[in-house]
C-alpha positions as CSV (number, residue, x, y, z in Angstrom):
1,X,0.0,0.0,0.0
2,X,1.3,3.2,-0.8
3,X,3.9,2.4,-3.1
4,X,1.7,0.5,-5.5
5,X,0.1,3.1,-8.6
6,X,-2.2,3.3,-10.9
7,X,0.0,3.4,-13.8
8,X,1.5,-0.1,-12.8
9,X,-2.0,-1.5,-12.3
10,X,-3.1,-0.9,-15.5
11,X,0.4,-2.6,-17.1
12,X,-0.2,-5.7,-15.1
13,X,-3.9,-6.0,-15.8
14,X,-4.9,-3.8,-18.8
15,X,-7.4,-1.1,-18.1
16,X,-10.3,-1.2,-15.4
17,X,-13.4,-2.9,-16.1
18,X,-15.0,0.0,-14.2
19,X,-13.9,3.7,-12.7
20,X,-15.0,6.2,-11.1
21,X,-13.2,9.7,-10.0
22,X,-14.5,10.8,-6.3
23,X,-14.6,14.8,-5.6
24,X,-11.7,14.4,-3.5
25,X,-9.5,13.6,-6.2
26,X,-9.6,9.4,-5.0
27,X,-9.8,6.9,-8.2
28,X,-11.9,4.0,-7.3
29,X,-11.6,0.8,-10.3
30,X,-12.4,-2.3,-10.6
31,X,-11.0,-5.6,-12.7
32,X,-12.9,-8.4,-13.6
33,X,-10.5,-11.0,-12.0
34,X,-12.9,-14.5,-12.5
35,X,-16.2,-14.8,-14.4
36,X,-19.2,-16.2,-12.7
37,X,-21.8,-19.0,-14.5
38,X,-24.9,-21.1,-14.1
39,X,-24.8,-23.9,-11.5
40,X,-26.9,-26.8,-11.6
41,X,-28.7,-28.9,-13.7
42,X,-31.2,-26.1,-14.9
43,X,-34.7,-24.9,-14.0
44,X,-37.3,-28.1,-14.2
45,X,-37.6,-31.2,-13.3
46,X,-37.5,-35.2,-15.0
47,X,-38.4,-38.4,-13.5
48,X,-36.1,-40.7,-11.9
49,X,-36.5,-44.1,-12.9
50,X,-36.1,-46.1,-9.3
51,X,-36.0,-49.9,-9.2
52,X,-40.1,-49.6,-7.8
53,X,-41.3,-46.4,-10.0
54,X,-40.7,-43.2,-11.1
55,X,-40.3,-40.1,-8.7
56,X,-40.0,-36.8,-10.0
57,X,-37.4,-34.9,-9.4
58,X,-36.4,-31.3,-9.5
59,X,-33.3,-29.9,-10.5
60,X,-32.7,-26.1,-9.9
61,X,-30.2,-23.7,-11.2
62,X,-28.0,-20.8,-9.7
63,X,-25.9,-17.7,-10.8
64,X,-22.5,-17.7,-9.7
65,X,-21.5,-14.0,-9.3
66,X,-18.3,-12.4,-11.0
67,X,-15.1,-11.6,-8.7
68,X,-13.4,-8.6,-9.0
69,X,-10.7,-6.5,-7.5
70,X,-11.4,-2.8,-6.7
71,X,-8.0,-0.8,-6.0
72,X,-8.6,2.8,-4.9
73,X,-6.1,5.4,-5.2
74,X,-5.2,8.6,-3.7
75,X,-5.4,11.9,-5.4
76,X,-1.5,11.4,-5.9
77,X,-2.3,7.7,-7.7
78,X,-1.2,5.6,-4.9
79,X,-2.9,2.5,-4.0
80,X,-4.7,3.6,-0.5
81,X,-7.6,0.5,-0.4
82,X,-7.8,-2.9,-1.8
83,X,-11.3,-5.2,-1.5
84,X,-12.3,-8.3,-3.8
85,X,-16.1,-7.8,-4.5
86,X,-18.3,-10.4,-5.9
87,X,-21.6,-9.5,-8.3
């Protein structure tokens, strides 16, 4: 912290995904660092053929949220605050 800028962000990990200037001069962006999905088997359900009949059965499906990494930086474009977020 401190040492880290923006400029050397941006060489290891291209440009932000998002940013956003503050009125006190801060630089708050973000990097996509993993993308989320679908979970499961789907929305629905089927019948599962059992050795004395068939039961239905449901299967559901979930969103798996992206991860990033948001880096702010001071006015100066030092790194000041780091947080993984997940959307």
């Amino acid at each position: 912290m401190g040492e880290y800028t923006y400029d050397q962000a941006v060489l290891e990990m291209g440009p932000p995904d998002k940013e956003a200037k503050l009125g006190d001069g801060r630089r708050v962006c973000e990097w996509r660092t993993s993308k989320g999905g679908i979970s499961g088997m789907g929305t629905g359900s089927s019948l599962y053929m059992g050795p004395y009949g068939n039961y239905p059965q449901a299967f559901t499906a979930s969103r798996m949220p992206d991860s990033y990494l948001r880096l702010t930086f001071s006015p100066e474009n030092k790194l000041i605050d780091f947080k993984k977020v997940r959307r």
